[in-house]
PASEBA-1860 file (N, C-alpha, C; in nm, 3 decimals):
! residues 300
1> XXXXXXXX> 11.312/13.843/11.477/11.181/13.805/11.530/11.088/13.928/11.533 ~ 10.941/13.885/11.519/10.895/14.027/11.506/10.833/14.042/11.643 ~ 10.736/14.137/11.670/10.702/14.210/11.791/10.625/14.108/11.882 ~ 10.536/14.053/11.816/10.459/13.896/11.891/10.555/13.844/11.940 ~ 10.586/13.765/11.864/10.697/13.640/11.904/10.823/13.711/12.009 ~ 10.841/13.840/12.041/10.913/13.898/12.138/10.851/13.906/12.246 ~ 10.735/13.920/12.248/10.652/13.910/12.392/10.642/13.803/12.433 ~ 10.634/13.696/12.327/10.582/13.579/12.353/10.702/13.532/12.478
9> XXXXXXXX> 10.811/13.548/12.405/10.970/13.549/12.450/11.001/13.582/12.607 ~ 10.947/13.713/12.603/10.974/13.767/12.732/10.888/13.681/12.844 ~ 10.750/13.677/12.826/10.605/13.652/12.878/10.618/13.483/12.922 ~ 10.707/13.390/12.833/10.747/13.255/12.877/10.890/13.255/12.976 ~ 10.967/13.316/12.981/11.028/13.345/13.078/11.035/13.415/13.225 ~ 10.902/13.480/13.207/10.835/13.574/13.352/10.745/13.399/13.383 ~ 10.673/13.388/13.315/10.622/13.292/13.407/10.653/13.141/13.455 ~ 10.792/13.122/13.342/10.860/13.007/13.396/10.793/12.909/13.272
17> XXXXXXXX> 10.758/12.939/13.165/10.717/12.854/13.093/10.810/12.794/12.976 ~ 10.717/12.623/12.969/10.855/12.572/12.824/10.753/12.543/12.763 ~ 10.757/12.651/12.607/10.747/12.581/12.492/10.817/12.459/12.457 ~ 10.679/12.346/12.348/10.691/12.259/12.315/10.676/12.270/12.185 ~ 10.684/12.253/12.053/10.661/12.240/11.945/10.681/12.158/11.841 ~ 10.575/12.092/11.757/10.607/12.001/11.655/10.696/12.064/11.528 ~ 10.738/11.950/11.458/10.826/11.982/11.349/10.719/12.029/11.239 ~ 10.583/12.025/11.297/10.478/12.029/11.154/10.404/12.147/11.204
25> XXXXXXXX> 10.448/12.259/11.309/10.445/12.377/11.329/10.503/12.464/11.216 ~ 10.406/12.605/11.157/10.469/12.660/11.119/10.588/12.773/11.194 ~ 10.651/12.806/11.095/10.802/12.869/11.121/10.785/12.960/11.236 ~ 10.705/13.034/11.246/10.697/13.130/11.330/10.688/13.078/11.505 ~ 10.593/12.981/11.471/10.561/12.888/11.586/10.746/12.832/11.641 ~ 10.779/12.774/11.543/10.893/12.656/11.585/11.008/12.789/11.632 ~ 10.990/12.947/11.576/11.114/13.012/11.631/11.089/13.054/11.806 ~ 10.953/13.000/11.815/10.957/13.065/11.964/10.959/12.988/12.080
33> XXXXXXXX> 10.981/12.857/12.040/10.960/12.715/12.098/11.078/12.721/12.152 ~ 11.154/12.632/12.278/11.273/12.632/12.356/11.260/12.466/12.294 ~ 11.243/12.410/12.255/11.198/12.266/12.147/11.148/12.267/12.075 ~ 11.207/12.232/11.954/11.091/12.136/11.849/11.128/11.991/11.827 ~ 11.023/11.942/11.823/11.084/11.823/11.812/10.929/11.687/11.761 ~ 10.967/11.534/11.775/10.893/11.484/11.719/10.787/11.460/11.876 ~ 10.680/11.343/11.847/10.623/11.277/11.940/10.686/11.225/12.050 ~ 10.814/11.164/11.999/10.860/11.065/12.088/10.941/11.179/12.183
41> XXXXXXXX> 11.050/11.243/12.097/11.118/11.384/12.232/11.049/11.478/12.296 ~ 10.875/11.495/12.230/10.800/11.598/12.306/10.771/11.494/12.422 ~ 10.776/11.367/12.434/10.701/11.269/12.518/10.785/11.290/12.614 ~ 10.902/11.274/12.588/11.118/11.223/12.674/11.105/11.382/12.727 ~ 11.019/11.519/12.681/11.075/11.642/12.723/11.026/11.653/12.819 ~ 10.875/11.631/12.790/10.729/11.651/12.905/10.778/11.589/13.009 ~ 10.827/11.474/13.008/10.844/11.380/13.129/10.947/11.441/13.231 ~ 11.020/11.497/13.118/11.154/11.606/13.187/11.147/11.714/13.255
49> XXXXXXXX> 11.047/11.715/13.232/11.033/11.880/13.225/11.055/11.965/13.382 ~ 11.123/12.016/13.403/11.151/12.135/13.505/11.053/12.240/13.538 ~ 11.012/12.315/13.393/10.934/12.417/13.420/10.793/12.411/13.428 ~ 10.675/12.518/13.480/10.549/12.470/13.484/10.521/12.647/13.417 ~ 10.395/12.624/13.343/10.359/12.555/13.278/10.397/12.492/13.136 ~ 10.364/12.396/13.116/10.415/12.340/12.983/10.297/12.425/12.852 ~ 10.395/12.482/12.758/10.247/12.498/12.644/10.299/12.403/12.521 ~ 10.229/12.363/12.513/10.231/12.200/12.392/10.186/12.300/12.259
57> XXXXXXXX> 10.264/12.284/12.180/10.223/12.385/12.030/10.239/12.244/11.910 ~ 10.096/12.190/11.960/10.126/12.045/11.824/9.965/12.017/11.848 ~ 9.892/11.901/11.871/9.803/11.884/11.882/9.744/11.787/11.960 ~ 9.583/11.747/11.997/9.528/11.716/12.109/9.596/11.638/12.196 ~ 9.587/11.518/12.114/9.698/11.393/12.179/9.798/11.411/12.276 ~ 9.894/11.506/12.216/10.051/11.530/12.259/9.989/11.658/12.407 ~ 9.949/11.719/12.408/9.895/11.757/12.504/9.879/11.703/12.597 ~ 9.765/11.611/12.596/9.732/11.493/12.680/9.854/11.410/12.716
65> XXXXXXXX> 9.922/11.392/12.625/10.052/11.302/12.706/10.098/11.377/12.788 ~ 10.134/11.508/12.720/10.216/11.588/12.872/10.178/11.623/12.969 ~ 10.058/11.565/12.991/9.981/11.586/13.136/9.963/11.471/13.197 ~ 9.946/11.383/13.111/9.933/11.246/13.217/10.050/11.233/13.275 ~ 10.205/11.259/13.194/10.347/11.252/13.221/10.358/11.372/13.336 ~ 10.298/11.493/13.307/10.321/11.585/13.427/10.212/11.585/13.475 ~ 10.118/11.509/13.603/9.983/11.559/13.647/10.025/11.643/13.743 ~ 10.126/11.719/13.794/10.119/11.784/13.876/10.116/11.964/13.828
73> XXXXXXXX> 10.155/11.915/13.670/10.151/12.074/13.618/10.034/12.077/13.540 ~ 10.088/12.256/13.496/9.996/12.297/13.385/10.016/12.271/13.298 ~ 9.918/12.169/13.159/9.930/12.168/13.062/9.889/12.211/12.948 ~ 9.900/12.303/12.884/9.828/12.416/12.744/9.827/12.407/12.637 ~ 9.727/12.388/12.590/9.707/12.326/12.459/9.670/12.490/12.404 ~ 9.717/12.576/12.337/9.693/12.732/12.266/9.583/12.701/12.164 ~ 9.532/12.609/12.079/9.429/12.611/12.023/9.319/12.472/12.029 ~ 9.266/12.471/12.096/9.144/12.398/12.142/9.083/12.290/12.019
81> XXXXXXXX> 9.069/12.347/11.930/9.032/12.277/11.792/9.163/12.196/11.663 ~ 9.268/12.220/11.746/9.378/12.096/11.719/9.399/12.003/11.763 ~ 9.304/11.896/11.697/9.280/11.758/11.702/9.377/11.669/11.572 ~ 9.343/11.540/11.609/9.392/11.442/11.532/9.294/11.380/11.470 ~ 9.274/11.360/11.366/9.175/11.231/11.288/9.246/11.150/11.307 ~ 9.352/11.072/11.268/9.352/10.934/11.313/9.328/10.889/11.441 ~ 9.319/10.927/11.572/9.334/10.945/11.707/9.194/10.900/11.702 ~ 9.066/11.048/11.614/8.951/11.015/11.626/8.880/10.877/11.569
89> XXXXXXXX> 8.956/10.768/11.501/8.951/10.639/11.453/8.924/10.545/11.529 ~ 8.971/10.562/11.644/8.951/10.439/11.734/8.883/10.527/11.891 ~ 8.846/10.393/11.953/8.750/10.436/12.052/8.821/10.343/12.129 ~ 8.828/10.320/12.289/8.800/10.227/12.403/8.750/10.103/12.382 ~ 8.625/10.133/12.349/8.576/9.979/12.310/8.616/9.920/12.193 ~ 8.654/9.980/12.143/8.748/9.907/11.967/8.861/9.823/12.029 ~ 8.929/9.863/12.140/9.031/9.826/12.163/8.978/9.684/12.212 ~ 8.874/9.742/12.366/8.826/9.632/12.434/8.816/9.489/12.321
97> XXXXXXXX> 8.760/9.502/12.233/8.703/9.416/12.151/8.790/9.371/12.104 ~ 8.904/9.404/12.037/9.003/9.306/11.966/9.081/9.223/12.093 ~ 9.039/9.283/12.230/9.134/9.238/12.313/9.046/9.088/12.360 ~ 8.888/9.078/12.346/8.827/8.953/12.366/8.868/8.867/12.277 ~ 8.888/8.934/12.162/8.910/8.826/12.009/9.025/8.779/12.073 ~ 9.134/8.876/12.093/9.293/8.747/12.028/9.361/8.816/12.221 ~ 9.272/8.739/12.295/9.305/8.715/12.433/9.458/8.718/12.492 ~ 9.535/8.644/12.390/9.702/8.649/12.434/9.746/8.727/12.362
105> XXXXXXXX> 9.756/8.816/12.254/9.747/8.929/12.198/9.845/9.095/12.299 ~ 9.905/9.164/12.266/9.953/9.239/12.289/9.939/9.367/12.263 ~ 9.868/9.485/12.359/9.824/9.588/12.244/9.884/9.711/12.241 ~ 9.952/9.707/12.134/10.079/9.852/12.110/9.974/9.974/12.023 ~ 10.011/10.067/12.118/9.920/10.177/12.126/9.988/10.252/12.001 ~ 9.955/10.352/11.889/10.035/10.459/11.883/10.027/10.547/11.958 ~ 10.093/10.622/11.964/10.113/10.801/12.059/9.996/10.857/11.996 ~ 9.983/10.884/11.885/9.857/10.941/11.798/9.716/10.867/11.848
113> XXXXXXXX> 9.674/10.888/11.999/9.549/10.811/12.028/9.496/10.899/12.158 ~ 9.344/10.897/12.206/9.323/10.922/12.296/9.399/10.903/12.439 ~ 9.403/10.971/12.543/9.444/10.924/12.673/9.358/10.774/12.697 ~ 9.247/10.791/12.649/9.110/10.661/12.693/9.169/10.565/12.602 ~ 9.220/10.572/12.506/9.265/10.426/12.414/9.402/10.409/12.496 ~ 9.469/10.489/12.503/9.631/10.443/12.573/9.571/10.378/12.702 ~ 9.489/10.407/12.799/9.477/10.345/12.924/9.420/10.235/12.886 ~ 9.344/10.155/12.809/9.338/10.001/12.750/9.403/9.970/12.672
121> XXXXXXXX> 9.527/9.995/12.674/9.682/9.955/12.598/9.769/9.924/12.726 ~ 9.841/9.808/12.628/9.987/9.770/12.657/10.064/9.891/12.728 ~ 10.122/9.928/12.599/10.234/10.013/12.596/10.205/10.111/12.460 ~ 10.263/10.224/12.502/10.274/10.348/12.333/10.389/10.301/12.288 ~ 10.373/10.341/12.144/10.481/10.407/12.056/10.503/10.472/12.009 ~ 10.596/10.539/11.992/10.599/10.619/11.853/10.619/10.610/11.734 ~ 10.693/10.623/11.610/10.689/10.602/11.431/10.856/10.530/11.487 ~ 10.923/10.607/11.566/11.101/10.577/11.594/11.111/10.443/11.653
129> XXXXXXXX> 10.992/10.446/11.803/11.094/10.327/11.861/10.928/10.203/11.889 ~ 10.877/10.216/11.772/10.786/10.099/11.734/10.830/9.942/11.689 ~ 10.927/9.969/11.642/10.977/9.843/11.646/11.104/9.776/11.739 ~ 11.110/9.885/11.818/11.243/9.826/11.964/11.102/9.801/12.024 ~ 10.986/9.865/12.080/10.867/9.817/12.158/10.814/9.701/12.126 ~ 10.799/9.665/11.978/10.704/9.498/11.943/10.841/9.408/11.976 ~ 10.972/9.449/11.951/11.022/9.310/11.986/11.064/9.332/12.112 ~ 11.037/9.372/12.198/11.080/9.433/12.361/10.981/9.334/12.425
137> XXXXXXXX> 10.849/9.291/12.358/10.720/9.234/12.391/10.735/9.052/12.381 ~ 10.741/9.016/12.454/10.748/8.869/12.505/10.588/8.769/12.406 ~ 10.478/8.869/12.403/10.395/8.838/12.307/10.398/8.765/12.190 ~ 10.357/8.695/12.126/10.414/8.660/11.977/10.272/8.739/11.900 ~ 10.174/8.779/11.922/10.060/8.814/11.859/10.013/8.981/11.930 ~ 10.031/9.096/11.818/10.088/9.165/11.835/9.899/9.270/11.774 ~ 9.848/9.355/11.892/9.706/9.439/11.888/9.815/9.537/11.851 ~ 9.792/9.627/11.692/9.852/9.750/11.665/9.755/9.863/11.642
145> XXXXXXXX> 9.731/9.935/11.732/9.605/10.043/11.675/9.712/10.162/11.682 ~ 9.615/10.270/11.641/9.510/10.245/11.577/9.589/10.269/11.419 ~ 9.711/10.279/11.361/9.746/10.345/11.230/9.790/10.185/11.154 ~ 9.712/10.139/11.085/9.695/10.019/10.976/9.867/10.047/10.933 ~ 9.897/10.133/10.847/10.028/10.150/10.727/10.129/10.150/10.836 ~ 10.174/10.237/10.955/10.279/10.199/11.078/10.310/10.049/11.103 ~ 10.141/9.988/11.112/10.150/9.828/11.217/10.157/9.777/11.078 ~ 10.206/9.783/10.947/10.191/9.688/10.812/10.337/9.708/10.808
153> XXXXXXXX> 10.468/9.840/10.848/10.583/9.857/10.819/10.624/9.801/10.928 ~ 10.597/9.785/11.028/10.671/9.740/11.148/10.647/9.595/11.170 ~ 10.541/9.505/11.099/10.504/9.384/11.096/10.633/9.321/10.957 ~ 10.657/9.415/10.874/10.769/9.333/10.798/10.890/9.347/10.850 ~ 10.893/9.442/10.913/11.027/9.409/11.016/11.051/9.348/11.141 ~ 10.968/9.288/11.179/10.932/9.166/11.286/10.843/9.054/11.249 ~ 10.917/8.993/11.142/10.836/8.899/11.097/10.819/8.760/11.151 ~ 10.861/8.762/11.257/10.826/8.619/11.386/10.669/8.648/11.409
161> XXXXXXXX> 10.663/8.746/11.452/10.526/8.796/11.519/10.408/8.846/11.399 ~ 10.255/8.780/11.455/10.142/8.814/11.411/10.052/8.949/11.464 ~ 10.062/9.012/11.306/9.995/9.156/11.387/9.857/9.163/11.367 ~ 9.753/9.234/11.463/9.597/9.236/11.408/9.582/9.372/11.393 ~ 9.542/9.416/11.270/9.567/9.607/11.283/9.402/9.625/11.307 ~ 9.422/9.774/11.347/9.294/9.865/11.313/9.269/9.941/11.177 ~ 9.182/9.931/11.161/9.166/9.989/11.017/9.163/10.141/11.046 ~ 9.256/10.234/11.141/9.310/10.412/11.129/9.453/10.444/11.055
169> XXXXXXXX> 9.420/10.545/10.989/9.542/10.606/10.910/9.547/10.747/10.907 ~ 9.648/10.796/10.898/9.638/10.963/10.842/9.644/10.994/10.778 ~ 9.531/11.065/10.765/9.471/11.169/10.604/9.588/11.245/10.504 ~ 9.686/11.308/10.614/9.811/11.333/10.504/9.853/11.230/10.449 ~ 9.946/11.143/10.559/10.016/11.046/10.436/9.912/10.954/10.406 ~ 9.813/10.884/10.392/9.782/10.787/10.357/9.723/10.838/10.201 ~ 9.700/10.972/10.204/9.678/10.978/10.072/9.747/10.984/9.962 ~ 9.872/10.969/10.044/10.028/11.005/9.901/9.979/10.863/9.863
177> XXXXXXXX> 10.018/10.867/9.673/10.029/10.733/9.593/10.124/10.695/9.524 ~ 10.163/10.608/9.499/10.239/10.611/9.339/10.275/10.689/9.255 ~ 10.179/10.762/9.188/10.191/10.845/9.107/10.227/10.992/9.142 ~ 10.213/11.006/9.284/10.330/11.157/9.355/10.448/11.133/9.323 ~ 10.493/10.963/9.358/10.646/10.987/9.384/10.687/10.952/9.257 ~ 10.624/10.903/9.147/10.671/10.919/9.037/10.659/11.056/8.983 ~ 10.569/11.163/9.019/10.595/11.303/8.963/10.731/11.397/9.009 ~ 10.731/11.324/9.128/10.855/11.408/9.211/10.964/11.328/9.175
185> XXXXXXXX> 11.013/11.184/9.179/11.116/11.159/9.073/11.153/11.209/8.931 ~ 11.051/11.247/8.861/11.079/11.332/8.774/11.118/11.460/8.766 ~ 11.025/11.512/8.896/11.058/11.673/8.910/11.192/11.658/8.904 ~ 11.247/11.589/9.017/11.385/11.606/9.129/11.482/11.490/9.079 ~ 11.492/11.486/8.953/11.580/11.344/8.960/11.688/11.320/9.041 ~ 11.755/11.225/9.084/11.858/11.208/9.190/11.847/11.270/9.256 ~ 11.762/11.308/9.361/11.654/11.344/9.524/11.682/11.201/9.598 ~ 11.697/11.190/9.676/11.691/11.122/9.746/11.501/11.131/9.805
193> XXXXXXXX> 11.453/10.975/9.831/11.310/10.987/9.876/11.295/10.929/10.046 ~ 11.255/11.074/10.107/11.289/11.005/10.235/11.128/11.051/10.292 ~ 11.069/10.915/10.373/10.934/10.885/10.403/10.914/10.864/10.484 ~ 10.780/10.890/10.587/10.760/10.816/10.733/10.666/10.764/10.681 ~ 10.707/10.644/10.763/10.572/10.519/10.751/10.471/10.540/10.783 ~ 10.359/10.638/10.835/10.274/10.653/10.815/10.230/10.645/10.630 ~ 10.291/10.631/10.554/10.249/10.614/10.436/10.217/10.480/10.408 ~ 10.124/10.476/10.278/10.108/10.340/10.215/10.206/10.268/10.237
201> XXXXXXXX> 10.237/10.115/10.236/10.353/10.052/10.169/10.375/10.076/10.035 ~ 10.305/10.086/9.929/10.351/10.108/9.784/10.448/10.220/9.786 ~ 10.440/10.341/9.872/10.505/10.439/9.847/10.606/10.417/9.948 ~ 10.628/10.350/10.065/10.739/10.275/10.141/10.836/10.228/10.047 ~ 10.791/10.107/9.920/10.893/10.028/9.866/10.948/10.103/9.760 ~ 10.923/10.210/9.771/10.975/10.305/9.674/11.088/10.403/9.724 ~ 11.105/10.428/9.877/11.180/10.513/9.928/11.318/10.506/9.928 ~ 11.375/10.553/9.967/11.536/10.526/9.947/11.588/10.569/10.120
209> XXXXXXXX> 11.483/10.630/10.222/11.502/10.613/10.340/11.347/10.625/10.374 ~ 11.309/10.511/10.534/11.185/10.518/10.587/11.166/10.533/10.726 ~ 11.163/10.657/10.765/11.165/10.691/10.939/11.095/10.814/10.995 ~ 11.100/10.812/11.129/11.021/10.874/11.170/11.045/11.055/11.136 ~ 11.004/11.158/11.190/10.992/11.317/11.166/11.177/11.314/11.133 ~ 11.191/11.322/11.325/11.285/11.271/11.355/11.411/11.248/11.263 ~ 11.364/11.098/11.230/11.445/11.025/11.169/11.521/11.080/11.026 ~ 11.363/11.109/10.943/11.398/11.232/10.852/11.520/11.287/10.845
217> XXXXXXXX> 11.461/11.410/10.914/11.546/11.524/10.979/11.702/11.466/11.017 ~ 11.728/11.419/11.035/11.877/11.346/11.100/11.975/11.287/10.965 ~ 11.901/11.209/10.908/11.919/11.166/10.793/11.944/11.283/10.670 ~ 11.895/11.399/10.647/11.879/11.447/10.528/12.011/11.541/10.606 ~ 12.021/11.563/10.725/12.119/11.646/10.757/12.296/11.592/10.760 ~ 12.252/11.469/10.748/12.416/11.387/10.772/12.428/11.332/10.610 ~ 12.355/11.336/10.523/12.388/11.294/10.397/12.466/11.411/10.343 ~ 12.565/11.345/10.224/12.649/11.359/10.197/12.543/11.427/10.024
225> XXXXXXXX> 12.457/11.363/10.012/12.354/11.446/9.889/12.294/11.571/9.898 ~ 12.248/11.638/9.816/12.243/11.739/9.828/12.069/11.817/9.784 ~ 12.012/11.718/9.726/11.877/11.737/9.737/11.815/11.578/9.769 ~ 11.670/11.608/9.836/11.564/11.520/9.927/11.431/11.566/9.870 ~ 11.370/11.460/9.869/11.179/11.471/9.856/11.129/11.405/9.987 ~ 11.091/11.521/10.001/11.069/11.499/10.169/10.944/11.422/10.194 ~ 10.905/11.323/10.247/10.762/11.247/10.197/10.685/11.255/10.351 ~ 10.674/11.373/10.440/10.592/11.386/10.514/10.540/11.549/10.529
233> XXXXXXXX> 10.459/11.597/10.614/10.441/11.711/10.615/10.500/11.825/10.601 ~ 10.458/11.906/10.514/10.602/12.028/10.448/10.658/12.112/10.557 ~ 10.599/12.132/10.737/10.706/12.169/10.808/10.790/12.151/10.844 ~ 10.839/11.991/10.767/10.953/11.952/10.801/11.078/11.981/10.639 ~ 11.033/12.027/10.527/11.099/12.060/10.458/11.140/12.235/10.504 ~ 11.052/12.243/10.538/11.088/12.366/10.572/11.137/12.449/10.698 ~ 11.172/12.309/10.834/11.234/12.289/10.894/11.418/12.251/10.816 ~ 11.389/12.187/10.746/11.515/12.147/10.707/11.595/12.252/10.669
241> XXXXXXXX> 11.522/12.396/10.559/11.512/12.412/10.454/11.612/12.546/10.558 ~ 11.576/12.551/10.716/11.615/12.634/10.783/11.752/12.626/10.817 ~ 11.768/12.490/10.840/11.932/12.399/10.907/12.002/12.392/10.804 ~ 11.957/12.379/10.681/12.054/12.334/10.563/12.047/12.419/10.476 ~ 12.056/12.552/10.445/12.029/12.636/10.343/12.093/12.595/10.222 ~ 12.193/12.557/10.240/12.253/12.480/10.109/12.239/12.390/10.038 ~ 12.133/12.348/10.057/12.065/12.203/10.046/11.914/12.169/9.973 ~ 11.849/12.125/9.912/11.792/12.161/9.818/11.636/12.016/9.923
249> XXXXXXXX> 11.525/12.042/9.965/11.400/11.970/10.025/11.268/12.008/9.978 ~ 11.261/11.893/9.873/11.111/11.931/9.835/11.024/11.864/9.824 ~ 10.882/11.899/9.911/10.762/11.813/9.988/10.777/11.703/9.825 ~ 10.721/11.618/9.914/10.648/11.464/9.786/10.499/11.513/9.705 ~ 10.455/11.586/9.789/10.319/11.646/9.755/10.257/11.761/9.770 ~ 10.219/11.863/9.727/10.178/11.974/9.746/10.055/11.982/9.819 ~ 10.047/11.883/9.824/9.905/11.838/9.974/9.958/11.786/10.067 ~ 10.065/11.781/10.096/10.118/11.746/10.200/10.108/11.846/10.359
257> XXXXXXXX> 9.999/11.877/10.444/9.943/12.009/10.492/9.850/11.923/10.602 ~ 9.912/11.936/10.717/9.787/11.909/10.866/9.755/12.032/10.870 ~ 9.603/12.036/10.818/9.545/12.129/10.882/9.530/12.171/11.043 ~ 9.522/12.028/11.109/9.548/12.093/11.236/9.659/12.102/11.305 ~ 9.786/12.051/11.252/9.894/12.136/11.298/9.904/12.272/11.295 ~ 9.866/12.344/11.223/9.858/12.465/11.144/9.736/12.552/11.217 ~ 9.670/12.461/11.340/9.541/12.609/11.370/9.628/12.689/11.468 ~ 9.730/12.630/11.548/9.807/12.712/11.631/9.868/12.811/11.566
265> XXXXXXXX> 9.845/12.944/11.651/9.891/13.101/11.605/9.952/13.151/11.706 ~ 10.058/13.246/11.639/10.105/13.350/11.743/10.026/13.375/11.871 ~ 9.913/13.432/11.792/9.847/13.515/11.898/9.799/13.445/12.030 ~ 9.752/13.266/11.919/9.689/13.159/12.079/9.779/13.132/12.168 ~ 9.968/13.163/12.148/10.037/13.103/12.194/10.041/13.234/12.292 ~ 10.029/13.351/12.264/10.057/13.479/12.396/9.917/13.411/12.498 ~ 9.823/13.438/12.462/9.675/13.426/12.470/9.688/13.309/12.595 ~ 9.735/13.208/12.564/9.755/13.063/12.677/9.832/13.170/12.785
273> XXXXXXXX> 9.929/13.214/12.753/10.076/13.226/12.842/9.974/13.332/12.908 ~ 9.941/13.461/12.879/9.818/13.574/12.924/9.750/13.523/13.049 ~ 9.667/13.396/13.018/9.517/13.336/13.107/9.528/13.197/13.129 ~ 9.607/13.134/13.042/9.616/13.010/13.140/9.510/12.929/13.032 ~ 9.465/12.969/12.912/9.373/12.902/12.819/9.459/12.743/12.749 ~ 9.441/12.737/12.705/9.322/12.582/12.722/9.420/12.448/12.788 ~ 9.359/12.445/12.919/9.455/12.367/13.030/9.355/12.272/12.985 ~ 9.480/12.138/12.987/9.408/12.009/12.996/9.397/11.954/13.127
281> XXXXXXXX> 9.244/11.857/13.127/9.207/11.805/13.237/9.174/11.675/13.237 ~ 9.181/11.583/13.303/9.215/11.422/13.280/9.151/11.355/13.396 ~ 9.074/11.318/13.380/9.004/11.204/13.471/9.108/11.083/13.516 ~ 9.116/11.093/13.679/9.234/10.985/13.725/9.279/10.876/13.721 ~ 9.162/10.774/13.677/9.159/10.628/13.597/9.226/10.639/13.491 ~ 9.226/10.709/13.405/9.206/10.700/13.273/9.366/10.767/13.242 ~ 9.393/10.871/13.339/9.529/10.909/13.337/9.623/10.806/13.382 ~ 9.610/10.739/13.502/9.683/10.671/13.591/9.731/10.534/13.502
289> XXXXXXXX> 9.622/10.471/13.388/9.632/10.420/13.365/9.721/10.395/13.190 ~ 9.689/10.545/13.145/9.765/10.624/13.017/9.884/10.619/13.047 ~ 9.872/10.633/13.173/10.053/10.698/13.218/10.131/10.560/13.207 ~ 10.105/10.459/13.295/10.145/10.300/13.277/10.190/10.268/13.130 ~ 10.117/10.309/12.999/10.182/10.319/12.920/10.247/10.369/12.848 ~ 10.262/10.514/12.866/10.345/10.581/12.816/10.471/10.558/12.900 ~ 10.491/10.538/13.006/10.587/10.535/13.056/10.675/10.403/13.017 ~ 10.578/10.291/13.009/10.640/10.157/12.953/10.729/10.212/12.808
297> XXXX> 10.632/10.295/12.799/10.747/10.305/12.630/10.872/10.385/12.649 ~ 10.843/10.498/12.713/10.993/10.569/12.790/11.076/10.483/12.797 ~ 11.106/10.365/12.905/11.136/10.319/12.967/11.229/10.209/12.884 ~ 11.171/10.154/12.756/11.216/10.034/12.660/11.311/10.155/12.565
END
């Protein structure tokens, strides 16, 4: 480890702090984290959590969950301008509105959404346990915001139930096509193609496994093969690339890159732990009522 990431080290243990970190953190980030992990275990950690303050090293959203889940702590978001576009897709009243249309209707949140969209939701999900949540739901007519390609993979696997999507997706995967995973079948012949549904369906019916970060990760580590085309963001090939040196993970796309996973730095992560920078703050309606669903999803 180099000299940063040793302070960082020391400086989270003087003040009692737990790193949090996504799998779509770069390397440096994920070695200083006491977790990495997806949405759904940063959700199961926050809720857990022992220590105060929490610093969340992923982006806006996941922040916000770990504060509605902990309102009694500190929650630190290290770079201020790590947001979500799909999140920014839907609004409150988007929700309100599909909820006048289809009245008996059920509305399954993703995790990837404002605190203000989760508090006019049902229940969250995550990419893992989205489909134990729609059939957990007594509903037969099923509000999926805001990610269209999630609520289109999880609607063919609960095909009793009618889904009404939102038209949000993410800019990484939704832009993989066809013609990636036919370049990377060629690159990589006999690769195994393993995908989170945040992608198209075209590039779904093409996979040879379809799950969450998570799910991924679990999967490429218990196979018995020996190379993967990894079909979500390349910190998770290169997460892998850490656990399995023997083992051969290569992105689906060379655009495969959240920019805003990626604004978090060393330096923002001392910088939080230093001053206490960028604490999230949550209006009590809006939390009280976020929390109701995130917790519903814990809970299933």
């Amino acid at each position: 480890m180099n000299e940063l990431q040793q302070r960082i080290i020391e400086l989270k243990k003087k003040k009692n702090a737990l790193i949090l970190a996504h799998y779509y953190q770069t390397m440096d980030i994920q070695e200083i984290a006491d977790h990495v992990c997806d949405s759904f275990e940063m959700a199961q950690r926050a809720s857990a959590a022992k220590k105060n303050p929490l610093i969340i090293c992923g982006v806006h959203f996941m922040a916000e969950s770990a504060k509605i889940l902990n309102p009694d702590k500190t929650v630190l978001l290290p770079s201020l301008d790590a947001g979500c576009p799909m999140a920014d897709m839907i609004k409150p009243e988007d929700v309100l509105a599909l909820r006048k249309k289809y009245p008996d209707a059920a509305v399954v949140c993703y995790v990837n959404s404002s605190a203000a969209v989760k508090a006019v939701s049902d229940i969250c999900c995550t990419s893992s346990s989205a489909e134990k949540i729609v059939r957990s739901l007594p509903e037969k007519q099923i509000i999926f915001v805001p990610d269209r390609n999630l609520g289109a993979y999880i609607a063919s696997k609960v095909p009793n139930k009618e889904f009404i999507y939102h038209e949000g997706w993410c800019p990484v995967h939704d832009c993989v096509g066809v013609e990636d995973v036919r370049a990377a079948r060629a690159a990589h012949p006999g690769a195994k193609l393993l995908v989170h549904p945040e992608c198209r369906g075209t590039v779904l019916a093409r996979a040879d496994y379809i799950g969450s970060t998570a799910g991924i990760i679990k999967y490429a580590l218990s196979s018995t093969d020996e190379a993967f085309i990894i079909g979500t963001e390349y910190g998770v090939a290169e997460h892998l690339a850490m656990l399995a040196p023997l083992k051969q993970f290569c992105p689906l796309t060379s655009n495969f890159e959240c920019e805003d996973m990626k604004k978090i730095k060393l330096s923002d992560v001392l910088d939080s732990l230093k001053t206490g920078r960028y604490e999230m703050q949550l209006s009590g309606d809006d939390a009280d009522a976020a929390r109701r669903s995130l917790e519903r999803m814990i809970s299933v």
